[in-house]
N, C-alpha and C positions, 0 to 999 in steps of 0.2 A: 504493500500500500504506500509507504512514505516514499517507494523506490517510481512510482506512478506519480508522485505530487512532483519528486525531483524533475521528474522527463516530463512533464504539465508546466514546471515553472521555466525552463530552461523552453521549452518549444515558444511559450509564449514573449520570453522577453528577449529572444533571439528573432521575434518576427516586428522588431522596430526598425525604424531607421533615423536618422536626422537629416533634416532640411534646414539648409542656409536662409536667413529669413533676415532682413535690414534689421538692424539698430533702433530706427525711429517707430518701424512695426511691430515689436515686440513690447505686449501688452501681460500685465501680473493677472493672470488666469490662478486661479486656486491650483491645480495639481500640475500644470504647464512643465513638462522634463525640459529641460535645456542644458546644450551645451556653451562653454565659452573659449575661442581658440584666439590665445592673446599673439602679441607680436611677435615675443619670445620663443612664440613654440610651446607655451605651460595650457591647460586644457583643463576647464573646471566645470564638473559638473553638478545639477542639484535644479532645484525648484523655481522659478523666477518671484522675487518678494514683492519687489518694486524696480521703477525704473524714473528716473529723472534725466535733466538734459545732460548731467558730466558723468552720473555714475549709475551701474547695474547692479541689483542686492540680488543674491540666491540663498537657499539656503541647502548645505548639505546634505549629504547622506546623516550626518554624525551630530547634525542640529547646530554648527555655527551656521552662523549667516558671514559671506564673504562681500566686501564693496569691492567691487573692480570698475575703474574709471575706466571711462568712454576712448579714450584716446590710445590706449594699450589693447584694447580690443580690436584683433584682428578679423576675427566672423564671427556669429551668432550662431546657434540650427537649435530647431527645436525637434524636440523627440517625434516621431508619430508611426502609429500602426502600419503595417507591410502589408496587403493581403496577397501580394507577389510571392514576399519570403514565405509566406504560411503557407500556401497553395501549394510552394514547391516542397517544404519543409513537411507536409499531411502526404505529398503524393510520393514519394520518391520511394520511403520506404514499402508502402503497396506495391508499387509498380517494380521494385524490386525482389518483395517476397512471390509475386507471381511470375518474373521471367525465372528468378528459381526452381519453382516447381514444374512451370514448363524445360525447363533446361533437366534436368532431373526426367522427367517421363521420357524426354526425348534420348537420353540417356539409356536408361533399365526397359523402355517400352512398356511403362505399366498402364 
């Protein structure tokens, strides 16, 4: 059972993706995942709190909340659902446990 919740939690948070979204367009939505990819190359991720004209507030996995100014931010994206990844991530394994057992019959001729 736990070993089904694991392969449930992992199929679904592996069927996200992020998308690049402006600066000025990014609005503090309650649950809103985002990422932030500064100049540097450093990559923060967490909740969007607020947003003003110099700085963006998230908050963590771990519950601080980070200010990172507007000026050091290299791109925004925010989180969203894949039904691409999922579609591929549901089918692949069927479509694989059945060229199995056709390869297998065609194998032994049963």
């Amino acid at each position: 059972m736990a070993l089904g919740l694991i392969f449930f939690s992992f199929l679904f948070q592996s069927c996200s993706s992020y998308k690049s979204i402006d600066y000025d367009s990014a609005m503090a939505d309650k649950y809103q995942k985002i990422r932030v990819v500064m100049i540097d190359g450093a990559k923060y991720n967490g909740t969007l709190v607020k947003k003003d004209e110099q700085n963006l507030y998230i908050s963590t996995w771990d519950g601080k909340t980070l200010k990172i100014a507007e000026k050091g931010i290299y791109e925004v994206k925010i989180k969203q659902f894949s039904y691409l990844k999922t579609g591929v991530l549901i089918s692949l394994p069927i479509i694989g446990f059945y060229t199995f057992i056709l390869f297998i019959e065609f194998l032994f001729g049963a």
